[in-house]
C-alpha positions as CSV (number, residue, x, y, z in Angstrom):
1,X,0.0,0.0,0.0
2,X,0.7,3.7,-0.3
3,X,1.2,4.8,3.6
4,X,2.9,8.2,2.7
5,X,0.8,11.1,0.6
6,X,3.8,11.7,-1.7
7,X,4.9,8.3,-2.5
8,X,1.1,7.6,-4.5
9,X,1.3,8.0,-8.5
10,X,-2.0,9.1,-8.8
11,X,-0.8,12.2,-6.3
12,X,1.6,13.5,-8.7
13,X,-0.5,13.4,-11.6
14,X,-3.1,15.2,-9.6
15,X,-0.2,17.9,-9.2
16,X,0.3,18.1,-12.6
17,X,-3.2,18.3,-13.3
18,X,-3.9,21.4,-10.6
19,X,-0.9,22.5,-11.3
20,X,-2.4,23.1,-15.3
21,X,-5.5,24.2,-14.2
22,X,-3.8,27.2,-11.8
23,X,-2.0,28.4,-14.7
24,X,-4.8,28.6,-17.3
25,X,-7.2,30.2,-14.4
26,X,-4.7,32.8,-13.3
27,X,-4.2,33.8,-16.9
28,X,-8.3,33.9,-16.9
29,X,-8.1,35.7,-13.6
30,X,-5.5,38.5,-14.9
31,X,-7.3,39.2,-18.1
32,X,-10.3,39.5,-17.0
33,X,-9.6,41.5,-13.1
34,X,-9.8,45.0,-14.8
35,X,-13.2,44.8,-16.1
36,X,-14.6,42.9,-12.9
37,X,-12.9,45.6,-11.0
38,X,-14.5,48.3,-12.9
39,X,-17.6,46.6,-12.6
40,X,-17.3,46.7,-9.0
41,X,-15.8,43.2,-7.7
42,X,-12.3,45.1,-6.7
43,X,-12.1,42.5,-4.1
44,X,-11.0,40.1,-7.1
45,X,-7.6,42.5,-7.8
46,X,-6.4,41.8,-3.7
47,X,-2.6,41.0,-3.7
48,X,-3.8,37.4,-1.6
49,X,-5.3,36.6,-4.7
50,X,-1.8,36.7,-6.3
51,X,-0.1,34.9,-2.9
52,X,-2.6,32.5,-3.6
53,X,-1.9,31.6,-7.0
54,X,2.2,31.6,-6.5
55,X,1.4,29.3,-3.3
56,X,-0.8,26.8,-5.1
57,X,1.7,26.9,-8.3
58,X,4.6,26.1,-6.0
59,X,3.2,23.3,-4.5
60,X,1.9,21.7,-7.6
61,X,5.4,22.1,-9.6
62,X,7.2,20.9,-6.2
63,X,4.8,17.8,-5.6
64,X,4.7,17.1,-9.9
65,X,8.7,17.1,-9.4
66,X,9.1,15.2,-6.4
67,X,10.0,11.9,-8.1
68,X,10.1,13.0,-11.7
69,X,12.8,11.2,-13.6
70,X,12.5,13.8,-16.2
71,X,15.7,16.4,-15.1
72,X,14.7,19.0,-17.8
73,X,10.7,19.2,-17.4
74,X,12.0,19.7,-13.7
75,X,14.2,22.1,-14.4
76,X,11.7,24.1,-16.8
77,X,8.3,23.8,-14.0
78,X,11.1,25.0,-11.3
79,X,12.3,28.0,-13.6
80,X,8.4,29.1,-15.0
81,X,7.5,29.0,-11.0
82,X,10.4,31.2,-10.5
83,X,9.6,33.6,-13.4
84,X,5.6,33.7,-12.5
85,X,6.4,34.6,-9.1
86,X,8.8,37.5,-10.0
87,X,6.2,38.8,-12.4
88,X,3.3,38.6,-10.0
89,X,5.0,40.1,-7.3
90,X,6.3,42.8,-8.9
91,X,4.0,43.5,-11.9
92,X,3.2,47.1,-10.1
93,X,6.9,48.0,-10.3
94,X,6.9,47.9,-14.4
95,X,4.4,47.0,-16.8
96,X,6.6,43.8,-18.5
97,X,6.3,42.0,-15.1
98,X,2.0,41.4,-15.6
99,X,3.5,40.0,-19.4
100,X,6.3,38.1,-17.7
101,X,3.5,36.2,-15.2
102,X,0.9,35.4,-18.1
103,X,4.1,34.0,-20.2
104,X,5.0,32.0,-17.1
105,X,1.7,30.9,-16.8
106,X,1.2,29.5,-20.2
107,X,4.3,28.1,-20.2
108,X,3.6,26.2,-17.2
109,X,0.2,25.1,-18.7
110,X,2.4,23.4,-21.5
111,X,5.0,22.4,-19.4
112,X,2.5,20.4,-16.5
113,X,0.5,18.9,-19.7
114,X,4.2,17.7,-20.8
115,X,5.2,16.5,-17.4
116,X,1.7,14.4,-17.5
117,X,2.4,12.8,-20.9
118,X,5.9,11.8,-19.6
119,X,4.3,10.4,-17.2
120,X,2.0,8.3,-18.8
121,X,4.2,7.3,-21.5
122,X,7.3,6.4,-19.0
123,X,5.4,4.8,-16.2
């Protein structure tokens, strides 16, 4: 049996798979926060928001890692993360950083999808 959380398959590929569907909803989320907050959901724009997102992104790219075989897809996930969290964090600083994030972010929906075809082709 599986005794440990992080030693289960299925566990990782659930990474991969919330770690794909953080990415594409934060790019929803930062295309679509200035016309919710001009409609009045300002709440949506909160910097916890952002905190969020990098949390959840770190923890799916660290748990879709964990045991990966695959040295490069690791190394891309680990360098995307990096590069989303700079951008969020300091997208009011200069206007490229809001591009760097959503690059980041689509890049990391490839990447996870990649990292869950290695997966199922290599396992």
């Amino acid at each position: 049996m599986y005794p440990i959380y992080h030693s289960h398959p299925l566990n990782e590929r659930f990474a991969d798979i919330l770690g794909l569907s953080n990415a594409a909803l934060c790019m929803v989320h930062c295309m679509a926060v200035p016309v919710l907050v001009a409609s009045g959901a300002a709440f949506i724009a909160h910097p916890a928001v952002e905190l969020f997102f990098v949390g959840l992104a770190a923890w799916a790219v660290w748990s879709a890692t964990r045991r990966s075989k695959n040295i490069l897809l690791q190394g891309v996930l680990w360098t995307l993360l990096v590069l989303f969290s700079i951008g969020l964090l300091l997208e009011d600083l200069h206007p490229l950083m809001e591009w760097l994030s959503m690059g980041a972010s689509l890049s990391m929906v490839v990447a996870h999808a990649l990292n869950l075809r290695y997966r199922t082709t290599c396992a």
